[in-house]
C-alpha positions in Angstrom: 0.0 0.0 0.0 1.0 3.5 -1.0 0.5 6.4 1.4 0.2 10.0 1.3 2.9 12.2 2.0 2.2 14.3 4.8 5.4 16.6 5.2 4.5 18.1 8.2 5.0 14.8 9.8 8.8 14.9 9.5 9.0 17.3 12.0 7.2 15.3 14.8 7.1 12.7 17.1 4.9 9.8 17.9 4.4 7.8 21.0 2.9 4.6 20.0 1.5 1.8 22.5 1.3 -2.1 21.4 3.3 -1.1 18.7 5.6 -4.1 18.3 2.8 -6.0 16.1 -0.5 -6.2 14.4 -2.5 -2.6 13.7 0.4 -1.1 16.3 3.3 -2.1 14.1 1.8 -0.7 10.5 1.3 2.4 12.5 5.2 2.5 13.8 6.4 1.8 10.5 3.8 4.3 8.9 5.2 7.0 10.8 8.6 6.7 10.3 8.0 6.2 6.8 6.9 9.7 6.6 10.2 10.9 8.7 8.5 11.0 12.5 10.8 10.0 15.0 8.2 7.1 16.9 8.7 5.8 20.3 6.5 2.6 21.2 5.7 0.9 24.0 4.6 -2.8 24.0 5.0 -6.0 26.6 6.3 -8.4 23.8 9.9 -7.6 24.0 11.6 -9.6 21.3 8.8 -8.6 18.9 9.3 -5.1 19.8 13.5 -5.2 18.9 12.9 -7.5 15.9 11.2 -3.8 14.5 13.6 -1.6 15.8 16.2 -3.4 14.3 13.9 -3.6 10.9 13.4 0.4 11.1 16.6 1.2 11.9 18.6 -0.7 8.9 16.3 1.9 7.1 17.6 4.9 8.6 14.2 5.8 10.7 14.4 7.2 13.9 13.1 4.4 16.7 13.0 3.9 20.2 11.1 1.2 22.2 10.5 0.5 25.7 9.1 -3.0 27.1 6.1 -2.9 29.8 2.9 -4.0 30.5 0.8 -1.2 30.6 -1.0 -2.2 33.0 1.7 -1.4 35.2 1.4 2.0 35.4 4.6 2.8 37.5 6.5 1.3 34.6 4.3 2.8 32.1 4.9 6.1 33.1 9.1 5.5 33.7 9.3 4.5 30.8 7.5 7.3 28.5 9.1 9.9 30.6 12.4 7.7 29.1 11.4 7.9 25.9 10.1 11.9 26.4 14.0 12.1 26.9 15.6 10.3 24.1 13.3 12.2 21.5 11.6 15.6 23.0 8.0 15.8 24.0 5.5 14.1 21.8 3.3 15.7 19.5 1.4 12.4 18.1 0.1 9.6 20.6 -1.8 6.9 19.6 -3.3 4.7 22.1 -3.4 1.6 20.5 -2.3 -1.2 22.4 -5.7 -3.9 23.4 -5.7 -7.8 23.2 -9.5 -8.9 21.6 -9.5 -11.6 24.1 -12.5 -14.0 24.1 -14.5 -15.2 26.9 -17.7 -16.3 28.0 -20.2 -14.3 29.8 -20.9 -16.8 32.9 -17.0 -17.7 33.4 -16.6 -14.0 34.0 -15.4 -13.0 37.2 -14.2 -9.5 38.9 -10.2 -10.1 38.5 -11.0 -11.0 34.6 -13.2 -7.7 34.4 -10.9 -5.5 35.9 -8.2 -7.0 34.2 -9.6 -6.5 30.4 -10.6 -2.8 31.1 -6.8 -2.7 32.6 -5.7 -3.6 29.5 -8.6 -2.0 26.8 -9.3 1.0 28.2 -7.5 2.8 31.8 -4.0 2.8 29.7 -5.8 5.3 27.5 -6.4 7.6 30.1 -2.6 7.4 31.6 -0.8 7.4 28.4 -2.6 10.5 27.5 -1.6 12.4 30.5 1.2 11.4 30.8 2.1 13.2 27.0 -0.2 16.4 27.4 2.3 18.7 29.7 4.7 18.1 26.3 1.8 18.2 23.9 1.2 21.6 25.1 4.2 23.1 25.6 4.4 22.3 21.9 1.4 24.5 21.4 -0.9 21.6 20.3 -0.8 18.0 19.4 -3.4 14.9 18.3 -3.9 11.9 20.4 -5.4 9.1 18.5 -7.9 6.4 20.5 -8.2 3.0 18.9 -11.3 1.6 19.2 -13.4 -1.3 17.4 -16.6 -2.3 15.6 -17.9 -5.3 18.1 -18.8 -3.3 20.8 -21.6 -1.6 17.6 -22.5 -5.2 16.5 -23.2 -6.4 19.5 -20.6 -9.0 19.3 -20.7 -12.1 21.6 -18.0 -14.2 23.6 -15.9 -11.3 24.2 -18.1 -9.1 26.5 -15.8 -7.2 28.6 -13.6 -6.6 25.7 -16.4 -5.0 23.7 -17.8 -3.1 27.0 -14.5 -1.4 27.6 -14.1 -0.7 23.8 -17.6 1.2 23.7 -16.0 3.5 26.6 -13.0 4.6 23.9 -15.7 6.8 22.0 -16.9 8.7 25.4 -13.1 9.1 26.4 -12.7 10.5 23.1 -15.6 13.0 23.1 -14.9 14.2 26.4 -11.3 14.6 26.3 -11.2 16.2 23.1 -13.3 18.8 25.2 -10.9 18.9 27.7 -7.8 19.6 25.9 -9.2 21.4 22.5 -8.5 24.7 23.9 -4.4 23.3 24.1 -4.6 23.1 20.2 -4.6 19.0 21.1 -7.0 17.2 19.4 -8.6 14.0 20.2 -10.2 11.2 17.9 -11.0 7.9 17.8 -9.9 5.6 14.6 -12.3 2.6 14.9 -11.5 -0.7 13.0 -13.6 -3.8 11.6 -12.1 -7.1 11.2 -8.6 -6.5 10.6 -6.9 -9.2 9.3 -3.5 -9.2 11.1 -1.3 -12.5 11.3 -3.0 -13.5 14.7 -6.4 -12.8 13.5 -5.5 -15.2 10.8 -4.1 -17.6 12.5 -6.5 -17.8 15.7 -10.1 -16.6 14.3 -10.1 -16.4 11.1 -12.1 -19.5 9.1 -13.7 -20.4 5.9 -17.0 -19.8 7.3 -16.0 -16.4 9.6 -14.6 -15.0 6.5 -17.8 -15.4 4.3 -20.0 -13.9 6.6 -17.4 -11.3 7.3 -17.6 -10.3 3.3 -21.6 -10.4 3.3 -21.5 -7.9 5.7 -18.8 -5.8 3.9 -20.0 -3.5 1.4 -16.4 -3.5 -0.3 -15.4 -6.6 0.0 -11.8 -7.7 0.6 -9.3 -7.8 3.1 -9.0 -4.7 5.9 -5.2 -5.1 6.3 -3.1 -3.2 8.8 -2.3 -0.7 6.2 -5.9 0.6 6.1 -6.1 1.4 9.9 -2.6 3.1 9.7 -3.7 5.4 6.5 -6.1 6.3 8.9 -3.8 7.1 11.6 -1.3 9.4 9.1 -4.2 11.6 8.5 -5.4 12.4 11.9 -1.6 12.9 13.3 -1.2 15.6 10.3 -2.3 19.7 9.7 -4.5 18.2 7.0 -6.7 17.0 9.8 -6.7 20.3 12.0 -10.2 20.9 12.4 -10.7 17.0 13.2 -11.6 16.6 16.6 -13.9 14.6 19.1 -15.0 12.3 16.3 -14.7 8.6 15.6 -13.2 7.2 11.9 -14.5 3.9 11.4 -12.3 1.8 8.9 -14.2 -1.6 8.5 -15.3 -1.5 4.7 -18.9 -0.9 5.3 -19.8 -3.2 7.9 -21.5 -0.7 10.4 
């Protein structure tokens, strides 16, 4: 996939979480494409350097930082870390999340708590943990990941698709919050992306036919797609964008 240049994007930097695979890694590699200096955070450490190494043998400029997120003593070391190595951030996109499945009478209250401490409260930490640099830039976008099961009502993964639903009123309300920084604040909301665990764990002959009836273009939704998405709302061209939710499924919603 070709993208846009956006050249406004050279002068920035991006925090990224879960950025060592899946949606999170097209984003990384996105943005450095376009000459950001990205910073990402994710828990799988050798998946995370395999990509630094793979961005930096093409002369991008990459840091990375292990940690659970859901330790957020480590999460916030490490971005003040990063805030070090590259100067305040002027991009973060809060993608990191893990589409767990589960069913709705095996739920308990550690399981619950855990899945929003891994869906939703990094959000909220991650973001202000970047907004004293944001605006001391003068402005800034922060970027919300959310997801299309929580609007069809999807089943087996209820606490997954109950904290994803929450993205959109984070979104709203923080874009409220911070709008008079010049930061703005939108949510980028995915179908089924087809990443190499959804293919190897969900994906089936029969998933992927009703997937396509419900598509009005049919297809794949790759990576790419989400991360196109992404590039827009970190750039100028997008500086009147704020508040809303971008949903990149192909027509399924």
């Amino acid at each position: 996939m070709t993208f846009p240049r956006y050249p406004d994007l050279s002068s920035r930097t991006a925090l990224v979480t879960g950025g060592a695979d899946g949606i999170g890694r097209a984003i990384v590699e996105a943005l450095a494409a376009q000459g950001t200096k990205v910073a990402f955070l994710d828990v799988n450490k050798s998946a995370g350097e395999d990509l630094i190494t793979q961005l930096r043998d093409s002369d991008a400029i990459i840091s990375f930082r292990p940690v659970d997120l859901r330790d957020l003593a480590s999460t916030r070391k490490a971005i003040k870390e990063l805030e070090e190595e590259t100067g305040p951030f002027s991009i973060c996109v809060n993608n990191a999340g893990h589409d767990e499945r589960h069913r709705f009478d095996e739920v308990n209250e550690a399981y619950w708590d855990d899945r929003f401490a891994v869906n939703l409260r990094p959000m909220m930490f991650v973001s202000q943990a970047v907004v004293s640099g944001m605006r001391s830039l003068g402005g800034g976008s922060i970027i919300n990941l959310g997801s299309t099961s929580w609007m069809q009502g999807a089943a087996g993964l209820i606490a997954y698709t109950t904290a994803k639903s929450a993205v959109l009123g984070f979104t709203r309300s923080l874009a409220r919050e911070l709008g008079p920084d010049g930061i703005r604040v939108n949510c980028v909301t995915p179908g089924w992306v087809m990443t190499e665990r959804q293919r190897k764990t969900w994906r089936t002959p029969e998933k992927w036919e009703a997937a396509q009836a419900r598509q009005s273009i049919k297809g794949e939704i790759l990576p790419e797609d989400v991360a196109a998405m992404v590039l827009f709302l970190s750039s100028d061209a997008a500086r009147r964008c704020t508040g809303q939710n971008y949903i990149v499924d192909a027509g399924v919603v």
